[in-house]
Residue, then its C-alpha position, 0 to 999 in steps of 0.5 A: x549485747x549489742x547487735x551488730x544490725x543495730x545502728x549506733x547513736x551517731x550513725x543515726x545523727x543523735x547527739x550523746x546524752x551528755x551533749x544533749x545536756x552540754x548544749x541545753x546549757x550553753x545557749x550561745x548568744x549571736x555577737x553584737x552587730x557591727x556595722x560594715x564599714x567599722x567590720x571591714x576596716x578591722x577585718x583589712x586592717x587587723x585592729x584599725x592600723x591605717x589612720x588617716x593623716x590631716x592631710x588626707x594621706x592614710x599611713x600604716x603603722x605597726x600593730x605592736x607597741x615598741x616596748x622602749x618608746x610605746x608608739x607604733x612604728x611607721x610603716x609607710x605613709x600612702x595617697x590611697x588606703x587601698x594602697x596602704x592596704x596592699x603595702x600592708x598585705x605586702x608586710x604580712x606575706x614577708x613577716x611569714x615567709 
């Protein structure tokens, strides 16, 4: 019988048997380092969608193939990336609401 003074395993910040085990197994490896530059482009830009052109315009393109022609559709061609960006986020806030 327990007694009802006793605190319990988590009151007391113990981890149960079996998490003690499943955590001894999974040792989790830290993730690869990505340098920053790479990072932030594809945390702004969802996989890299913002290429820059030749001539020195960055365009916006869809993330997603067109099933019939396999390319990305334009989504505008901008002077600056931070205004590609912006017409980018612009994009997201429509698609979601």
């Amino acid at each position: 019988m327990i007694s009802q003074f006793m605190p319990t395993r988590a009151q007391r910040g113990e981890a149960s048997p079996v998490a003690q085990r499943l955590h001894a197994v999974m040792e989790v490896a830290e993730p690869p380092e990505i340098p920053r530059s790479a990072r932030d482009k594809l945390k702004v830009a969802g996989v890299g969608m913002i290429r820059k052109l030749k001539s020195g315009e960055f365009r916006l393109y869809s993330r997603k193939k067109d099933p019939k022609s396999g390319k990305r559709r334009n989504l505008g061609t901008f002077k600056s990336r931070a205004a590609a960006e912006k017409h980018e986020r612009a994009v997201q806030f429509f698609k979601r609401h």
